[in-house]
C-alpha positions as CSV (number, residue, x, y, z in Angstrom):
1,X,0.0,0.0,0.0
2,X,3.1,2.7,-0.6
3,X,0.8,4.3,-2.8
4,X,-2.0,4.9,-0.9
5,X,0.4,6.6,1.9
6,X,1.9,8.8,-0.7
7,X,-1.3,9.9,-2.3
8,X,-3.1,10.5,1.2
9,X,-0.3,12.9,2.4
10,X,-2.2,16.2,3.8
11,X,-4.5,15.4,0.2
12,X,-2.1,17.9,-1.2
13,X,-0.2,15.8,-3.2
14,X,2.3,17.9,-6.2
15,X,0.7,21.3,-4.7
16,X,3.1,23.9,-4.4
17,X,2.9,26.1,-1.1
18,X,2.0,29.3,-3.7
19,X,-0.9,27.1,-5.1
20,X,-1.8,25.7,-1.0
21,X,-4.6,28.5,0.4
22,X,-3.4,27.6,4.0
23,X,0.0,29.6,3.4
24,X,-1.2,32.5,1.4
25,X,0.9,35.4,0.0
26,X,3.0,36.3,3.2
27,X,5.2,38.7,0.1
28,X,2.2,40.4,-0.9
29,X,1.2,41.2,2.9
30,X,4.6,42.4,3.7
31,X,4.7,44.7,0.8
32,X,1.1,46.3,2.0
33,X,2.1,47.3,5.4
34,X,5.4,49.0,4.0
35,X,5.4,52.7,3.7
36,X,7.6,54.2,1.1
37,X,8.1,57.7,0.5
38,X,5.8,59.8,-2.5
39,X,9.0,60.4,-4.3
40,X,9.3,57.4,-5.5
41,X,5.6,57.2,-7.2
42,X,6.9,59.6,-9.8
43,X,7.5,58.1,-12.9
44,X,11.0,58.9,-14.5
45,X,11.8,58.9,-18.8
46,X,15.8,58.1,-17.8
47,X,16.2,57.9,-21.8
48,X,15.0,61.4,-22.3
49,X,17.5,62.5,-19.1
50,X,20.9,61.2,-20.9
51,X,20.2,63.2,-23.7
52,X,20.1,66.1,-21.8
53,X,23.6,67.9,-20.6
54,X,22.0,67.2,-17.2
55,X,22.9,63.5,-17.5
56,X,26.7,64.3,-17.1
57,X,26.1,66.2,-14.1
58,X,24.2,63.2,-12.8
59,X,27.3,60.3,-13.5
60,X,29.1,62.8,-11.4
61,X,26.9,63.1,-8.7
62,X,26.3,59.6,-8.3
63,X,29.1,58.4,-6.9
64,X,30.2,61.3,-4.8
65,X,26.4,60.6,-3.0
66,X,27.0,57.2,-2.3
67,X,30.3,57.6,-0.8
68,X,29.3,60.1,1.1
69,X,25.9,57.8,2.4
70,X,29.2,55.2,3.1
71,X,30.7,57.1,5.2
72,X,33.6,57.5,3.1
73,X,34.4,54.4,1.6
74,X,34.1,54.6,-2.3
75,X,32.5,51.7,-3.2
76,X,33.2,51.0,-7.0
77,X,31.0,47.9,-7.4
78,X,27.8,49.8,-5.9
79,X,28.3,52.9,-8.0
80,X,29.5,50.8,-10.9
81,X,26.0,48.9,-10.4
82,X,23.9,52.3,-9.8
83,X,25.2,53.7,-13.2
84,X,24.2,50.5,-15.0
85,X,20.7,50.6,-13.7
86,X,20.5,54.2,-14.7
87,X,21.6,53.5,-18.1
């Protein structure tokens, strides 16, 4: 009788916890009770920006902001990655 212990496992059998309504969407209820800022609801056309003489300014800025948020330490990687993102 192996299969009939298998099969009678929680009746769940090949149900993935995102599919199982007794776990529910624990990322989705996380996200609701965060508050983030009204900044960041403002949509931004970056492809318009680096064709403006502005977008130098703002490859210059970058970097000096997130050392200064570090304290100091120039972090090449994150600034590298922040630049990428923009682009």
């Amino acid at each position: 009788f192996p299969s009939a212990t298998m099969a009678g496992v929680g009746g769940f059998r090949g149900v993935s916890a995102d599919q199982d309504v007794r776990y529910g969407n624990k990322m989705k209820k996380a996200m609701a009770q965060l508050k983030f800022p009204k900044e960041l609801d403002e949509k931004c056309d970056v492809k318009a920006l680096r064709q403006k003489p502005g977008w130098i300014k703002i490859r210059e800025w970058v970097p000096k902001r997130i050392t200064e948020l570090l304290g100091g330490l120039e972090e090449e990687v994150l600034i590298g990655l922040v630049l990428n993102l923009l682009e």
